[in-house]
C-alpha positions as CSV (number, residue, x, y, z in Angstrom):
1,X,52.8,149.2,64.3
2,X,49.5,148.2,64.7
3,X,48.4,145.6,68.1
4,X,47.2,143.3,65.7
5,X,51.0,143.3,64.7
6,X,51.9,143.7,68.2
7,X,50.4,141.0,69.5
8,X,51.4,138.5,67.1
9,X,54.7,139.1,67.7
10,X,54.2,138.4,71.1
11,X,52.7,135.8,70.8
12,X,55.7,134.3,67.6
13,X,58.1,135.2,70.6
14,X,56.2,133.0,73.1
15,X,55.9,129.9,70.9
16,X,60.0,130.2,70.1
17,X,60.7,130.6,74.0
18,X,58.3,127.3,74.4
19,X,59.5,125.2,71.5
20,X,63.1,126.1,70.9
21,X,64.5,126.8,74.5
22,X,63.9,123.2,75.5
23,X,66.1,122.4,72.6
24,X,69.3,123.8,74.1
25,X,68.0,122.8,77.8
26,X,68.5,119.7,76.6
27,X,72.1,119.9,75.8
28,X,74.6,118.5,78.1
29,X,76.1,115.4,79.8
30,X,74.7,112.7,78.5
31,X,73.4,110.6,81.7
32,X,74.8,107.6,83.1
33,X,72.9,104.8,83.2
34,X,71.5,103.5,86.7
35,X,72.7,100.4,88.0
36,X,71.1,97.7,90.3
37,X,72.5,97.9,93.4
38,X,73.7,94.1,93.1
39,X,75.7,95.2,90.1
40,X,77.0,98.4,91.9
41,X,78.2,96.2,94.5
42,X,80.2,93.7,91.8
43,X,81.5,96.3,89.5
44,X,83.4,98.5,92.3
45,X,86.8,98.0,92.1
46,X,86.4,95.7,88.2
47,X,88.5,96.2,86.2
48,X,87.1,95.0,82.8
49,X,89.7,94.5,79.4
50,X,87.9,93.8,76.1
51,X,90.9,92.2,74.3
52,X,91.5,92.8,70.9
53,X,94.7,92.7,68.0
54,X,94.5,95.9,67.0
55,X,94.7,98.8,69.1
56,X,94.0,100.3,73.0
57,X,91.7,102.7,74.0
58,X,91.8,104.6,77.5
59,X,90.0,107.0,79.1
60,X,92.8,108.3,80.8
61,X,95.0,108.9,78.1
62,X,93.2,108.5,75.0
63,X,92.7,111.9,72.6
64,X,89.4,113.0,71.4
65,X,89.0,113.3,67.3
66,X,86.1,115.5,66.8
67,X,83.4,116.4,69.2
68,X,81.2,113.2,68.7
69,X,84.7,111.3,70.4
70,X,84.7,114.1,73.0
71,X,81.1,113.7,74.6
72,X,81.5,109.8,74.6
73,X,85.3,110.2,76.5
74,X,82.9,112.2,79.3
75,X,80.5,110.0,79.5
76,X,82.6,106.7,80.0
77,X,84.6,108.7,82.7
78,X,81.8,109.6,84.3
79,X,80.4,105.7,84.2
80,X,83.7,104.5,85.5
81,X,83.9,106.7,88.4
82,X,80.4,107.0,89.0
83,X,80.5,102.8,89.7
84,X,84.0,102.6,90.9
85,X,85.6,100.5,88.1
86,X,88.1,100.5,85.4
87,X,87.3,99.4,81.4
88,X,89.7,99.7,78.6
89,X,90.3,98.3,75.2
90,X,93.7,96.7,74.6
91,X,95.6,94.8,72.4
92,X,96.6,91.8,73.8
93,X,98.1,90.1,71.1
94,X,98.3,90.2,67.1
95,X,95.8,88.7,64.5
96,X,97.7,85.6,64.0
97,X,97.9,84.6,67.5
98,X,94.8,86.1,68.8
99,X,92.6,82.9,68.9
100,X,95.7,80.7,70.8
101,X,95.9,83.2,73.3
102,X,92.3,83.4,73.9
103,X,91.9,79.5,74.1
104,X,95.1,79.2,76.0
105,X,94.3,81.1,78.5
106,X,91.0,80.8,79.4
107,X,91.9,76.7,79.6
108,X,94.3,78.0,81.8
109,X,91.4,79.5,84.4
110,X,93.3,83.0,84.0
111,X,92.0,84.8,80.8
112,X,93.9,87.4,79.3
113,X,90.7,89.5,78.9
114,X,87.5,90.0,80.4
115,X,86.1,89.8,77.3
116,X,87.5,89.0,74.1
117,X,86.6,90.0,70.7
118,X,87.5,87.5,68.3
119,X,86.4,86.5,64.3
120,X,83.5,84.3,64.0
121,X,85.5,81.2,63.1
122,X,87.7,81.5,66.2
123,X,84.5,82.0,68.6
124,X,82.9,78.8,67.2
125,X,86.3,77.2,68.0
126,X,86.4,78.2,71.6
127,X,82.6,77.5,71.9
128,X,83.2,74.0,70.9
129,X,86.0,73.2,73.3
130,X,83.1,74.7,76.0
131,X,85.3,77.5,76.6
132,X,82.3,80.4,76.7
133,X,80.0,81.8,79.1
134,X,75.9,81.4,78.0
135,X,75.5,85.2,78.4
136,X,72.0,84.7,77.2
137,X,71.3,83.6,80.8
138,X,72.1,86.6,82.4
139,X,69.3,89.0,82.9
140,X,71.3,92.6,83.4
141,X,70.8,93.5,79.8
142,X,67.7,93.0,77.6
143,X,69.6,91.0,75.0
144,X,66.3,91.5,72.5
145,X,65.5,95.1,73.3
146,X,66.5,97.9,71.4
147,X,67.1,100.0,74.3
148,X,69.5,102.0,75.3
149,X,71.2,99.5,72.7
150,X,69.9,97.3,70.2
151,X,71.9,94.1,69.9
152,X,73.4,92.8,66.8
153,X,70.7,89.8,66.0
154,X,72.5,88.1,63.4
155,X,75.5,87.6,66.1
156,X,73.0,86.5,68.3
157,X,71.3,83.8,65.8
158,X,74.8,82.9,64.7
159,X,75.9,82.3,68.4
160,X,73.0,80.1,69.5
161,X,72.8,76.3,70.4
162,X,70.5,75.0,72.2
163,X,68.4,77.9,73.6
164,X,72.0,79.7,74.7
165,X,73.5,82.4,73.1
166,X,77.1,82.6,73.4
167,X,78.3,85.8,71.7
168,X,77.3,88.4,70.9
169,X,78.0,92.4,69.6
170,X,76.3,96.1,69.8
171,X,73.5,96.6,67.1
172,X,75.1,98.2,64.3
173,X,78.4,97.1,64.6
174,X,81.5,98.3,63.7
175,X,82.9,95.8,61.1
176,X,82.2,98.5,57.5
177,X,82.1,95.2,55.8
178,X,78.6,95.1,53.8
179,X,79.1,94.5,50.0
180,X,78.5,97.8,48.5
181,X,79.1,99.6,45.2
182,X,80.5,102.5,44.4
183,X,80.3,104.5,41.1
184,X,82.2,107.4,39.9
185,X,79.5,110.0,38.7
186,X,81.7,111.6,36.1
187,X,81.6,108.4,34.4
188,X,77.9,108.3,35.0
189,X,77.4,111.7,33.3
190,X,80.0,111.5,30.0
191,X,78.2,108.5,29.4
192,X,74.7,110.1,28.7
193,X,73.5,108.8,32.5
194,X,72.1,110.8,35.5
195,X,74.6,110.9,38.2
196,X,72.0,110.1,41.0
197,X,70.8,106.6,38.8
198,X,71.9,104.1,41.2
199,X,70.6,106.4,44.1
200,X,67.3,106.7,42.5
201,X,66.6,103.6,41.0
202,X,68.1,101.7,44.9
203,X,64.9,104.1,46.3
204,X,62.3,103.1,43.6
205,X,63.3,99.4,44.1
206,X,64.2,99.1,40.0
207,X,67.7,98.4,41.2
208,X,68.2,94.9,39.8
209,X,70.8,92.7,38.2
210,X,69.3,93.6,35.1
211,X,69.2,97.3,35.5
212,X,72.8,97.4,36.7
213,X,73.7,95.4,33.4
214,X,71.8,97.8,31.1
215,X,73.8,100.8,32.7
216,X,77.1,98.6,32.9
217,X,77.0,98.2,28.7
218,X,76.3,101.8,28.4
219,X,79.4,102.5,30.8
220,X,81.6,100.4,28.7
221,X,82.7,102.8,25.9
222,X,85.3,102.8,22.8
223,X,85.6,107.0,22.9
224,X,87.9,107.0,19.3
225,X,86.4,104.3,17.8
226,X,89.2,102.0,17.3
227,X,88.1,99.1,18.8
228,X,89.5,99.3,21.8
229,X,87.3,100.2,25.1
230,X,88.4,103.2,26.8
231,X,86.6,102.9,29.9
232,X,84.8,99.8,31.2
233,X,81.9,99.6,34.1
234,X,84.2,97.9,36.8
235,X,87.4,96.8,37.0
236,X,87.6,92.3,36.5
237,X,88.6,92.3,41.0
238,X,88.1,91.8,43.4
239,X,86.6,88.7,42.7
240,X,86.0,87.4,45.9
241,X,84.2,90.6,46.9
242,X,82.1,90.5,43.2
243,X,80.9,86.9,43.8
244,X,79.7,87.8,47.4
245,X,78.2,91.2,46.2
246,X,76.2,88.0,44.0
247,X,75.5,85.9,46.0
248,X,74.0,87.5,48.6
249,X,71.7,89.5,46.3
250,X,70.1,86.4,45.3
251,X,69.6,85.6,49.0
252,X,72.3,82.7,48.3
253,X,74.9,82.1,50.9
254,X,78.0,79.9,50.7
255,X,77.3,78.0,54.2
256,X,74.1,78.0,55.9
257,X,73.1,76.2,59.4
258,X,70.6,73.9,59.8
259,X,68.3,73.5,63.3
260,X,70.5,72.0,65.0
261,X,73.6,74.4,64.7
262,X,75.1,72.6,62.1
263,X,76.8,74.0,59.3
264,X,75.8,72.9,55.7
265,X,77.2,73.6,52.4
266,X,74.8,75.8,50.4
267,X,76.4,76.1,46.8
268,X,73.7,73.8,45.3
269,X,71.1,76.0,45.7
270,X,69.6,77.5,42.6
271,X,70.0,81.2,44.0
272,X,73.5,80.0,44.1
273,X,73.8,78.9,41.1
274,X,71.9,81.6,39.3
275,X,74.5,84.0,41.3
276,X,77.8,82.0,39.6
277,X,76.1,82.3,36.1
278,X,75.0,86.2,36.0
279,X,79.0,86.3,37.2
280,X,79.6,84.4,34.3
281,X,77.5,87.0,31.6
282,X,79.4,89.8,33.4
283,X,82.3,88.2,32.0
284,X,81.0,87.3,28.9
285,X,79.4,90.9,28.2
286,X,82.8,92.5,28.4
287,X,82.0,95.4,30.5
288,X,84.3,94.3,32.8
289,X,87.8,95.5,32.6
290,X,90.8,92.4,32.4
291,X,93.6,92.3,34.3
292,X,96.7,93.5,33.0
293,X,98.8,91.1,31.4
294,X,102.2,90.3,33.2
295,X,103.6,88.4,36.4
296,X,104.5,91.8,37.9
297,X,101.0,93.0,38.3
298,X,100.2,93.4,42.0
299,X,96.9,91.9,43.4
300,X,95.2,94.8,44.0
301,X,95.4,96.9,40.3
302,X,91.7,97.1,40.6
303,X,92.0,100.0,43.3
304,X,93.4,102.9,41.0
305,X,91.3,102.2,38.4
306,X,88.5,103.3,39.7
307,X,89.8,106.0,42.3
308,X,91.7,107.6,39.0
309,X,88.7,107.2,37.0
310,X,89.4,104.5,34.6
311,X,85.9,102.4,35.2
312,X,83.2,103.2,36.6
313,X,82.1,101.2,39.3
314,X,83.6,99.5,41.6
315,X,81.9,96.5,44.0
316,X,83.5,96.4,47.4
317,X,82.8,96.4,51.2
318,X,81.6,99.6,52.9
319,X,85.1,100.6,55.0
320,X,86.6,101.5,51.3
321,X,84.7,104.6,51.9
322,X,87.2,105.8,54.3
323,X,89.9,105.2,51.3
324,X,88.1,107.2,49.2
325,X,86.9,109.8,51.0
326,X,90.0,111.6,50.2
327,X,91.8,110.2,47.9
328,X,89.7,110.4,45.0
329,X,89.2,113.4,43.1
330,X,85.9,112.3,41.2
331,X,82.5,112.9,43.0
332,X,81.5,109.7,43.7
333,X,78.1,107.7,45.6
334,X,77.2,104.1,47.4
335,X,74.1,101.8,47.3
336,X,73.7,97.9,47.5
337,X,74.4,95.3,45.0
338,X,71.6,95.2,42.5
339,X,68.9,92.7,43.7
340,X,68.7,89.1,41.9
341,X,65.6,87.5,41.1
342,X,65.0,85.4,43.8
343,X,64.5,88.2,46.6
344,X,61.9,91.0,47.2
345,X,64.4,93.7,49.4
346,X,67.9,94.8,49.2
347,X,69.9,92.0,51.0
348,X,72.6,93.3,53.6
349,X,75.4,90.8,53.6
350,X,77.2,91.4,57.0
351,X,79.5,89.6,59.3
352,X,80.9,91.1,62.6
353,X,83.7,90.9,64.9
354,X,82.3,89.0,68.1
355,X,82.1,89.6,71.6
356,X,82.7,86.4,73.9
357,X,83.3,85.9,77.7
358,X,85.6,83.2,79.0
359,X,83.7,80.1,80.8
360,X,86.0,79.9,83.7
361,X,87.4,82.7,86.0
362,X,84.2,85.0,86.6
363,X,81.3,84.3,88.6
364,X,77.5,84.6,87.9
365,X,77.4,87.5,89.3
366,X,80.3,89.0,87.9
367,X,79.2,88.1,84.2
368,X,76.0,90.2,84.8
369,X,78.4,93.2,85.9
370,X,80.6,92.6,83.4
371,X,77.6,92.4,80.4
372,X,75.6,95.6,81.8
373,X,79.2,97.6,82.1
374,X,79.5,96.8,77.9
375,X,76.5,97.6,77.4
376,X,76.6,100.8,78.8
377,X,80.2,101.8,77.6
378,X,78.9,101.2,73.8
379,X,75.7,103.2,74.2
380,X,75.8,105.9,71.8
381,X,75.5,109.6,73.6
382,X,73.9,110.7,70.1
383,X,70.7,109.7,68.8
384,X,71.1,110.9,65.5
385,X,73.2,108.6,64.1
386,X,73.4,110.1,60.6
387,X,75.7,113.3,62.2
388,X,78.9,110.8,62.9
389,X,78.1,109.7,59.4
390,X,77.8,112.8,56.5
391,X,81.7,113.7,57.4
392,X,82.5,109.6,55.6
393,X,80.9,110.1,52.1
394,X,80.8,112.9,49.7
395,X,77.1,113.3,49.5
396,X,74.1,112.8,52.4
397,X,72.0,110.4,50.5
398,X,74.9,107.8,51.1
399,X,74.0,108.3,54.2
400,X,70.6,108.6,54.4
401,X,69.5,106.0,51.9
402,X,72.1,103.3,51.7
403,X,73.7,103.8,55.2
404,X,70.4,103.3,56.7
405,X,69.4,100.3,54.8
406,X,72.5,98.7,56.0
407,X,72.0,99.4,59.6
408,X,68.6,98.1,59.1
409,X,68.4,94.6,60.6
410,X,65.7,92.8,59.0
411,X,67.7,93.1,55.7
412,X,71.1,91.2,57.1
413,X,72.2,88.0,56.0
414,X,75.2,86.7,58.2
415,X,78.0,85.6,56.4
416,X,77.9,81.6,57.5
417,X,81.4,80.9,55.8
418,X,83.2,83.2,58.0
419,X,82.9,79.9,60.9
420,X,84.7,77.6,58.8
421,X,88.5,78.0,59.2
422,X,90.5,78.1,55.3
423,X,87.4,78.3,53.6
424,X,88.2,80.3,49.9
425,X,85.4,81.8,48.0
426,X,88.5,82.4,45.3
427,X,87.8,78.4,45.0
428,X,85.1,79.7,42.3
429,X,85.8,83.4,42.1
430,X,89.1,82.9,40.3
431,X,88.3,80.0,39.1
432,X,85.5,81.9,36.7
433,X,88.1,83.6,34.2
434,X,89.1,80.0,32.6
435,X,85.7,77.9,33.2
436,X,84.0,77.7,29.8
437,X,81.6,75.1,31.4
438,X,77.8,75.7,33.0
439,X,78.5,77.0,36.6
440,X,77.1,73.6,38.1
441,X,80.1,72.4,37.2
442,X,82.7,75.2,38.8
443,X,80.4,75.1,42.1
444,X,81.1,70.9,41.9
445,X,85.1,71.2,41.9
446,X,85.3,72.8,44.9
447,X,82.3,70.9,46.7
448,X,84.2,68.2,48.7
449,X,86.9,70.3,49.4
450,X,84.1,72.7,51.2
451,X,82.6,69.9,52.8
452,X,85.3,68.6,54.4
453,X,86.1,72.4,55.9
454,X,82.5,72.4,56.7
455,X,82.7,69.1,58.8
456,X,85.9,70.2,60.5
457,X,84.6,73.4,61.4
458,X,81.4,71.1,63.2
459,X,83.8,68.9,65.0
460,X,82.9,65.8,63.2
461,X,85.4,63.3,62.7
């Protein structure tokens, strides 16, 4: 061996101690956040529930899933004994009796919860009987920074009157509920189309409610020849979830808010409208597959025909991914609704569950405790985001190309309709099958009816 040789292999040696040894010196405990000592002094000897109606969560007895679930179990022991309090999730009551207890009791000056996490519609409730704590006005946590958290902002527009934010929820979320859709690419490729379409034409921004019609007619095949279509672009359901998928791709929105905090019925917009008619020419087109005849049908038929391969695409919220991650056999891929014509960018149409704290039974300073404790229990001990993720889906650009448009902020649209208790999208959704009218007319039927939810839900008489 030469030195020439010698000496560059010394000196290859020397850049991999430099640049890659810092890589595993970095592993470890993910730190504990510092507090001030004001908060220190309020948090020893807290003991903070986040009260919820589905399940409890522990750092003394819960069990780790996978390694991800492991390191964040260390780290919230840590911060607990570290500052000397207690913090658990619990289950303090079920969905139906969830936003009772929470008003009851906080009336009551004895909350059930430190915080309670509640649907949008029951928050709004609450904050109009003056039953929530302004956390904008604390100063513990940087409620418009992205560090060590990014709060949700469309929770935080949602939740503002009058300068004062009164919920609020971690950046991302947790709610899976984005309208997606999913396509089988089996489907994709008997048909004569490239697998990787949707994926490719979401990234070029040629993913339009035009382009997803020209591949939905080619999806919609008679195989023998006998009349009779053998497989069909998407199943006639969910309705509901088809209309959003719509809507919001138009930048439409069923209820909006107007500068003073008040909600407003949005259906007569022409985005709106435009949304209802393009439903309408689904229908029309046939590429959509009808509902089996019968009264014995359950509600949801749609689901096995796509996850058995009978149609090709199905439009739904993002936590269906979980369903059919394994359960169905058929490769399969997720992007965003097709965009309408009246918007530029792919529109995320999200809603969240909330985070409130009661008005009565904390002080000042124990609301700036309690606010900085949250924060630091839901901040992530992983910066890269996308490793939790690639186990949900079957292929990474899922992940990285859709995945991260939804977790992108600037693209959300909040779901304003989810404040206004019994409010029914199926009012039009299911409606659409038998109207043979222009969609003006379905979106005035149900107008009044939506109003007078609208006004209830703003507390006018």
């Amino acid at each position: 061996m030469t030195k020439k040789k010698i000496l560059i292999g010394c000196l290859v040696l020397v850049f991999l101690l430099i640049n890659v040894l810092p890589l595993f010196s970095q592993t470890g405990p993910f730190p504990v956040p510092r507090a001030s000592s004001a908060i220190e002094r309020t948090l020893r000897g807290m003991n903070i529930t986040v009260g919820n109606w589905w399940a409890d969560y522990d750092v003394n007895t819960y069990r780790p899933r996978n390694d991800y679930e492991e390191r964040q179990l260390d780290y919230r022991r840590r911060l607990t004994r570290q500052y000397g309090f207690t913090m658990q999730n619990r289950n303090i009551a079920g969905w139906g009796e969830m936003a009772q207890v929470a008003a009851t009791s906080i009336m009551a000056g004895s909350p059930r919860a430190t915080v309670f996490v509640l649907q949008p519609d029951w928050a709004l409730s609450l904050y109009r009987q003056n039953l929530l704590y302004p956390v904008s006005t604390r100063r513990s946590v940087n409620w418009t920074g992205t560090t060590p958290i990014e709060w949700n902002r469309s929770v935080r527009d949602a939740f503002t009157f009058g300068g004062r934010t009164f919920a609020f929820a971690d950046g991302y979320g947790g709610s899976l509920h984005a309208a997606v859709v999913f396509w089988n690419k089996r489907l994709f490729r008997e048909a004569g189309l490239d697998p990787m379409l949707p994926y490719n034409s979401q990234r070029a921004g040629t993913w339009t409610w035009d382009e997803f019609l020209r591949i939905a007619k080619i999806l919609t095949r008679d195989l023998n020849n006998d009349g009779i279509m053998d497989t069909y672009a998407m199943p006639a359901d969910l309705s509901t979830e088809i209309l959003d998928a719509l809507v919001s791709s138009n930048g439409a929105m069923y209820v909006d808010r107007d500068r003073n905090g008040m909600l407003t019925l949005a259906t007569n917009r022409p985005a709106f409208v435009e949304a209802v008619q393009f439903y309408m020419r689904l229908r029309d087109e046939g590429i959509m597959k009808p509902k089996p005849e019968g009264d014995n049908v359950p509600w949801n038929w749609h689901i096995p025909e796509f996850n058995d391969g009978r149609v090709a695409m199905r439009i739904d919220q993002q936590y269906v991914a979980g369903e059919l991650r394994n359960n169905m056999r058929d490769d399969w891929g997720m992007v965003l609704p097709p965009k309408g014509p009246r918007v530029r960018n792919y529109v995320v149409f999200n809603d969240e569950n909330v985070m409130v704290i009661p008005a009565r039974g904390f002080s000042d300073a124990q609301v700036d405790a309690i606010v900085w404790a949250v924060q630091s229990w839901v901040t992530p001990v992983d910066t890269n985001w996308r490793l939790a993720e690639y186990p949900n889906y079957r292929d990474r650009r899922a992940v990285d190309e859709t995945v991260a448009l939804i977790r992108d902020q600037r693209l959300w649209q909040w779901k304003y309709h989810l404040h206004v208790p019994g409010f029914n999208r199926g009012g039009i959704a299911w409606e659409i099958w038998w109207h043979d009218g222009e969609p003006a007319q379905l979106i005035e039927a149900v107008s009044q009816s939506w109003s007078n939810l609208i006004a209830d839900a703003n507390g006018v008489d």
